[in-house]
N, C-alpha and C positions, 0 to 999 in steps of 0.2 A: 237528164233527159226529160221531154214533155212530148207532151200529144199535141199532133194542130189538129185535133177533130175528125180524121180521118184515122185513127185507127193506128194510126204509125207513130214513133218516138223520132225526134230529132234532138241532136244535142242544143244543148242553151247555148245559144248566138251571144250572152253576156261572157262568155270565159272563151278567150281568145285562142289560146292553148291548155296544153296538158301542163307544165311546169306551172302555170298560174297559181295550180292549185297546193303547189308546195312552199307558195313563195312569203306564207305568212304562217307556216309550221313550226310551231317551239321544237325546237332543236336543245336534247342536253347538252351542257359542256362537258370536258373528260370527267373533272371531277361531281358532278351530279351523279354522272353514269355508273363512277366507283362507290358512290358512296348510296346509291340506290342498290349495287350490287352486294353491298355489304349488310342489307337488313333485309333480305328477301332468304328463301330455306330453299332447298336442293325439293326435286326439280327444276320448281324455277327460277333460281339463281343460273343455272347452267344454261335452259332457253334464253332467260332474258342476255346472258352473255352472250350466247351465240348471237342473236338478234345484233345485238348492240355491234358488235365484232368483224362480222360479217355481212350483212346488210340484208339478210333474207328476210323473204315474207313471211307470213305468219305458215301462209298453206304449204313455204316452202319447207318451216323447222316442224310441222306436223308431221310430215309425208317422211321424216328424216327415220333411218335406218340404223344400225349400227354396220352394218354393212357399204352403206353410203360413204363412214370414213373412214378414210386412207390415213391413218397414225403414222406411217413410214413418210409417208411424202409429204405429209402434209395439206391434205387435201381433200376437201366435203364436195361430195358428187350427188350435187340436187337431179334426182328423177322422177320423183313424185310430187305433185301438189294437190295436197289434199283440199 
């Protein structure tokens, strides 16, 4: 975002869309992702798994509950973003 001098932000006219901005993002491969998982200690062994796993945001695994999941069905119920 910028200012034209009035006071207001408008987005930057150079990034055509929203994907643009992903389209040069280092991406692990599986085995990075196991093998980063395997030198990191509990807590965040388990964030960065869920992350990695499931594809949530940062505000999404903050906000996370133990309540949020469903161990029977298999199923994380994002409500909060912190």
């Amino acid at each position: 975002m910028r200012s034209d001098g009035s006071g207001q932000t408008k987005p930057d006219q150079e990034r055509t869309s929203k994907c643009e901005a992903y389209e040069d993002a280092d991406v692990l491969t599986p085995d990075e992702i196991m093998a980063l998982l395997k030198e990191l200690l509990e807590p965040l062994r388990t964030a960065a798994e869920l992350d990695a796993f499931t594809g949530l945001r940062r505000g999404e695994l903050i906000g996370l509950q133990w309540e949020d999941v469903d161990f029977e069905n298999l199923v994380i119920h994002v409500r909060v973003q912190s």
